[in-house]
N, C-alpha and C positions, 0 to 999 in steps of 0.2 A: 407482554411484560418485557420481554428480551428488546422490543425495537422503542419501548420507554426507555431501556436504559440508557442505550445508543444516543439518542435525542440530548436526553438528559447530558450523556459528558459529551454531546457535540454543542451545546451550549451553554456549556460550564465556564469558557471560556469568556465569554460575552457577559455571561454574568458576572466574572470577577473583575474584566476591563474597567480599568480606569475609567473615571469621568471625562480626563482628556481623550482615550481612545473614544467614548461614545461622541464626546466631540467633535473627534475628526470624520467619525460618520453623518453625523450632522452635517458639516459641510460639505460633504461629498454629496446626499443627497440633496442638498440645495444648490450645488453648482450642476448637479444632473438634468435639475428639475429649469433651472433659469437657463443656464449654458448654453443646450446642445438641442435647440429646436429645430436650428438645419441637420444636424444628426438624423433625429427621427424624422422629420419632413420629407426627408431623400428615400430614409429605411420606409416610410410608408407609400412613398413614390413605386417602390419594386414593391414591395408586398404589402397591396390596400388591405386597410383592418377589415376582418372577416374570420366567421369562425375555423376555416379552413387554418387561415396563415397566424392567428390569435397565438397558439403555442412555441412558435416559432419567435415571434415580436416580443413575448414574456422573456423569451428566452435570452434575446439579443439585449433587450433593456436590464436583464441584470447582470448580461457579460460586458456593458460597459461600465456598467455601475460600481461591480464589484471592483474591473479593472481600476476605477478611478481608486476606490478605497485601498485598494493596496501599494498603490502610489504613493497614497498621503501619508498612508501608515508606515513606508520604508521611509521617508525623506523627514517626517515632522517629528523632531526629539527635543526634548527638555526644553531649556527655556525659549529658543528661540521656535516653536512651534508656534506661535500664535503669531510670529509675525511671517512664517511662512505660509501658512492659511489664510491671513489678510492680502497677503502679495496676491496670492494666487487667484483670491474671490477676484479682488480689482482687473487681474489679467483676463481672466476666466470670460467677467463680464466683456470689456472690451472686444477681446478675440469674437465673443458670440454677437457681437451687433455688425460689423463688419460682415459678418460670414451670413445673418442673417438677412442683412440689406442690401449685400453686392453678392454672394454667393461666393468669395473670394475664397481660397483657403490657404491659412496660415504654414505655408509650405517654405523652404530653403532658399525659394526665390522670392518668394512673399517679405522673409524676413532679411533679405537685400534688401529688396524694395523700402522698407521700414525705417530701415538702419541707414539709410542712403535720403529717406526725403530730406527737401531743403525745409527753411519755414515758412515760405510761400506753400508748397503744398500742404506742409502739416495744416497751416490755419485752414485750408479750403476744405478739410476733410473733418473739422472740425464742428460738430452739429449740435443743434438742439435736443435732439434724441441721443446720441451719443453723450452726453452729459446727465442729462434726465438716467440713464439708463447706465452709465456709470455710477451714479450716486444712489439711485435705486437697489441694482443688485449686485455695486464691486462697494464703494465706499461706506454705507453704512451696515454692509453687513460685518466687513474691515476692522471699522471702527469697534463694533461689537464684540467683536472676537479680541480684539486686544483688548480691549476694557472688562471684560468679563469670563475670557475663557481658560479654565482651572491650571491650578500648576499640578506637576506630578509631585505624589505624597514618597515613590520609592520606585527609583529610575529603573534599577532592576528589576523589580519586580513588574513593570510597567513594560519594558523591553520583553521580558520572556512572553508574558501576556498579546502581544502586538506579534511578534513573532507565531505565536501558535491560532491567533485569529487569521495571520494572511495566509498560515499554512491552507485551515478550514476553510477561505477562501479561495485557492487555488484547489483544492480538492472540489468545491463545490463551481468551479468553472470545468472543471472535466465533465461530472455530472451533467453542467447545462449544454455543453455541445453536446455528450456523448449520444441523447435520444435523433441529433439534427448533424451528426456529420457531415452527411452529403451535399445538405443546407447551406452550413458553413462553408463548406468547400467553395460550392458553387457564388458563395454572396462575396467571398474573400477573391476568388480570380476574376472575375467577371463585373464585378460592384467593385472596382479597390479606390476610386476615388470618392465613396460614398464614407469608409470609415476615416478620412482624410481630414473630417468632419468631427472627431472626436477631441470634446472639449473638458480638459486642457492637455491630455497626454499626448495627443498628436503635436499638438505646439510646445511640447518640450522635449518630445524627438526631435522639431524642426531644428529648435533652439540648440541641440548638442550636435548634429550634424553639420549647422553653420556654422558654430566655432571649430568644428573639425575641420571644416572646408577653410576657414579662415586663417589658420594655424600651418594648414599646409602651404599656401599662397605665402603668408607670411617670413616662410622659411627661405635663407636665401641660395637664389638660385642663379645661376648666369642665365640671363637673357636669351632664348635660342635665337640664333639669325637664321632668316626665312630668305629665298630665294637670293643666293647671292652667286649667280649663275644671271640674273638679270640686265642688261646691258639698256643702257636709253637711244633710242633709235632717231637719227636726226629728222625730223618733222620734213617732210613734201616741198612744202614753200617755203622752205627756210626761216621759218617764224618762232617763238614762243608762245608756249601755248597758255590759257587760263581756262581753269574747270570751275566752276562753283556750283558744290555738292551740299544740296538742302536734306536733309534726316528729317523727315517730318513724327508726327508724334500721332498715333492713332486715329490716319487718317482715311478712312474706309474706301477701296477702288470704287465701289458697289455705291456712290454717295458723291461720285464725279460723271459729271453731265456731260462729259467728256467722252466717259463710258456708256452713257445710254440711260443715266440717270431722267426720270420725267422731271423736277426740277432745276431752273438753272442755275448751278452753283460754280457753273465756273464760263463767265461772261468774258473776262476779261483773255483768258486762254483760250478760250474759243477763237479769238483773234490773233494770236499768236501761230507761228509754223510748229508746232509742238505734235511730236509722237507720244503714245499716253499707252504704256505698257498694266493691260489691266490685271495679269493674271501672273501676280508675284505673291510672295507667301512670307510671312516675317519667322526668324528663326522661333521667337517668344511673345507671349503676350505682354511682356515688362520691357523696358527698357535697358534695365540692369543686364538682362538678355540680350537683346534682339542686334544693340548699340553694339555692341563689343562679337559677335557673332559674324556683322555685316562686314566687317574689317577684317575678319580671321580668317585663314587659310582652309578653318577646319570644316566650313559646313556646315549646312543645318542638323545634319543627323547626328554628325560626329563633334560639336562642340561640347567643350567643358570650359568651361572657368575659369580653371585653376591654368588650364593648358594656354590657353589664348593668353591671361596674362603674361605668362612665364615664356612669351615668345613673340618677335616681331610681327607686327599686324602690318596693313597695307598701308598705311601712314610711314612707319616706319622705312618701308626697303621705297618707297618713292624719295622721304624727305635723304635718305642715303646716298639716294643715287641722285641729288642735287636741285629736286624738285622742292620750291617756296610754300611750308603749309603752315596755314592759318586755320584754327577751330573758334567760331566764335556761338556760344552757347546762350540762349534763354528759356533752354529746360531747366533740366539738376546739374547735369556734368557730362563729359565725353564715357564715363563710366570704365575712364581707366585706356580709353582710345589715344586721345591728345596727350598721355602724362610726360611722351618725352617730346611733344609739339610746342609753339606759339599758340597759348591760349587763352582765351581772351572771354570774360564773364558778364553778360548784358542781362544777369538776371536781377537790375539795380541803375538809377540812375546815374551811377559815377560813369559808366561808358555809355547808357541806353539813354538817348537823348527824348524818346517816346513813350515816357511812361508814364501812366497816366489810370491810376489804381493799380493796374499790372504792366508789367513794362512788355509790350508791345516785340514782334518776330519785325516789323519795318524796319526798329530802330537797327538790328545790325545789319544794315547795308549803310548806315552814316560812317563816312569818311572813307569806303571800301575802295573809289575811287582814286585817291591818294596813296591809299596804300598800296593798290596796280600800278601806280604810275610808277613809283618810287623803285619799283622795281622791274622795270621793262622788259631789261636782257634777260629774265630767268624763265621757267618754267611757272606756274603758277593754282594751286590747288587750294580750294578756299573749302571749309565745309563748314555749316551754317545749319546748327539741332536749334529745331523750330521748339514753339512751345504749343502752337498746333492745337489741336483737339483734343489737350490734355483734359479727363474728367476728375470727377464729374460734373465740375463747375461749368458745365460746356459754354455759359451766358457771360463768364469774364474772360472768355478767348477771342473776343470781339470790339470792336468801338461800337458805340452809340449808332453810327449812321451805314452799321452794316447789319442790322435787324430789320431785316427785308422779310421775312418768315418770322409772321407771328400769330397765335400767344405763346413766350416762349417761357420755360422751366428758370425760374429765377433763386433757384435752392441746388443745394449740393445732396440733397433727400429727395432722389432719383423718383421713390418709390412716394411721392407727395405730386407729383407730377403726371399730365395725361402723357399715355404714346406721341400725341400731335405736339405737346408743348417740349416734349424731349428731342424730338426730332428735327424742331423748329430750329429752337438753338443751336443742335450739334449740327446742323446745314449751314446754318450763319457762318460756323465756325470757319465749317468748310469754306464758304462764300471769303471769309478774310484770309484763309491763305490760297484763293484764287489769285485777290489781289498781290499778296507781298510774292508767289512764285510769279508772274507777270513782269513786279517791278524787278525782280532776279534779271529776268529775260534781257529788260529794258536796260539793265546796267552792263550786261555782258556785251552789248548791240553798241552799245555806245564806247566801251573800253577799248571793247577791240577795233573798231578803227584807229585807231592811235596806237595799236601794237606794233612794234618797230619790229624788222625780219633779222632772227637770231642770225648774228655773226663769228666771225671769229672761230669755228669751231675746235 
């Protein structure tokens, strides 16, 4: 009798919930149930179902569940509710195909990455699943929810109501660890890129910690100057010197023939005097990363973001100290490298003379020679961010007549493809920037004969 009654006013609440509160449980358990497949994917990865790990997996499936419900229930009020729960389906979906189909996760660098693609990349990432699967389970459930989902009859009363269900929700997340602490424990230190995976509340911690980070950057700050203890040392032979430094774009050591790879992917360098440094390590898996990292004073361990902005990189204390730089790009951008450089944009045919569906890593070396000449007596620093191996279109980082390796993956639906047709491609890939680092060589070989010996000092 005593634990009927308990029961009873523990969901008396639930009964008196609005239509719109039972609503926003609604959507909660349908963005659970669509959303968050690599969620549980991962979580059954560490604990196969079995009746051993079963009370455990119960347990975990309703501390993210309920998590999501109290999310919706703090944020979604009066009238603009339904078009926060439309937002959210549409995001919700998207975040989960991504995260399903590349494993990615919607993290602070993820959401650079996002915020940063050009429209070349956006369209390549662009899919038929991705659309299907948008429409499926973001837009028309979207659409539904605003066409049909209730108004509130008495906002206060509505608000207290919501208030005392997320309290019973929060009491009933203590209950669910309380039997599995040690569990928890052990799944949260040890598992923490698995809850990273939690769709859509991890991608709206990501989303308020990037504008945190963005807000900071934003603030203004003097510039710090980096090595200004640096002196330029007059060169041996009295000459001026010219570097051109290629950034290439996910291009694997373990995938250069160079290295010991069994196919040949790089024919043309094989004939070249070239040392091939196999065992280097990038600061990031992103660009947003790894570009601004390679340039900074600070490290791989010890980079930040916010700090490398707010201070002169290696671009900087060279072009300071009287060094000629040139950035010429057919990625996305120097990502904040080149900002106080000559920079120059070949991801388009107004400068890319080679473009031909995609503009082509050849074209910028047209006219590089002119632009050496023109300047003889100086010092000379050229960097040149490839577009490389970008995926995962790896079949449009090639021409036609460098599909030596075939049958290749003709889709940006990785997972529509064999291992051999994946491989085939992204080897090609490689195979084309054998050739354009070759013609690099070939131009360097040929400028500098004609480099006059620095005078005058």
């Amino acid at each position: 009798m005593f634990l009927n009654k308990v029961f009873q006013k523990l969901v008396a609440p639930f009964r008196q919930s609005s239509t719109q509160t039972r609503g926003i449980l609604l959507v909660t358990a349908f963005i659970m149930l669509t959303g968050n497949f690599s969620l549980f994917e991962r979580i059954f990865e560490i604990y196969p179902l079995s009746l051993y790990h079963l009370p455990f997996l119960v347990s975990l499936a309703l501390f993210y569940s309920i998590l999501c419900a109290i999310f919706f229930l703090l944020i979604s009020h009066g009238k603009a509710t339904r078009w926060i729960l439309a937002l959210f389906l549409i995001l919700a979906s998207q975040t989960a195909y991504y995260m399903d189909k590349f494993g990615v996760i919607i993290d602070v660098v993820m959401m650079d990455n996002i915020l940063q693609t050009n429209r070349q990349e956006f369209s390549g990432l662009m899919t038929g699943n991705l659309l299907v699967r948008t429409i499926l389970f973001g837009l028309i459930p979207a659409w539904l929810v605003i066409k049909y989902f209730p108004k509130v009859e008495n906002t206060y009363e509505d608000f207290k109501s919501r208030l005392k269900i997320s309290g019973l929700f929060l009491l009933a997340i203590v209950l669910i660890i309380a039997p599995f602490t040690s569990s928890y424990f052990s799944f949260w230190r040890e598992h923490k890129i698995t809850r990273f995976y939690a769709n859509p509340t991890y991608t709206v911690y990501s989303v308020i910690k990037y504008a945190t980070q963005q807000i900071n950057i934003a603030k203004i700050v003097p510039l710090k100057l980096m090595a200004q203890d640096a002196v330029m040392r007059e060169s041996p032979s009295k000459r001026t010197e010219l570097m051109i430094m290629v950034v290439g774009e996910t291009a694997r050591a373990d995938r250069f023939s160079l290295n010991g790879y069994h196919r040949e992917t790089n024919p043309l360098l094989a004939k070249q005097d070239v040392v091939s440094l196999s065992n280097v390590t990038s600061c990031g898996t992103s660009t947003s990363v790894s570009v601004p990292c390679m340039f900074s004073s600070l490290g791989r361990k010890g980079y930040d973001k916010e700090k490398a902005l707010n201070q002169e990189n290696a671009l900087d204390v060279l072009f300071d100290h009287g060094v000629q730089i040139l950035w010429r790009d057919n990625n996305s951008d120097s990502k904040g490298v080149a900002t106080r450089m000559k920079y120059e944009d070949y991801k388009s045919p107004t400068l890319n003379p080679s473009c031909e569906g995609e503009c082509r890593d050849i074209g910028m070396l047209s006219g590089l020679d002119k632009y050496i000449a023109a300047r003889k007596s100086k010092d000379i620093l050229i960097v040149l961010h490839q577009m490389g191996n970008h995926g995962p279109e790896y079949y449009r980082r090639y021409p036609k007549e460098f599909e030596k390796f075939k049958p290749m993956c003709m889709t940006g639906e990785l997972q529509d493809c064999s291992k051999e047709e994946i491989d085939n491609s992204y080897d090609n890939a490689i195979l084309y920037t054998d050739y354009f680092l070759s013609n690099v060589i070939d131009l360097l070989k040929k400028t500098m004969v004609h480099m006059p010996p620095l005078c005058c000092m």
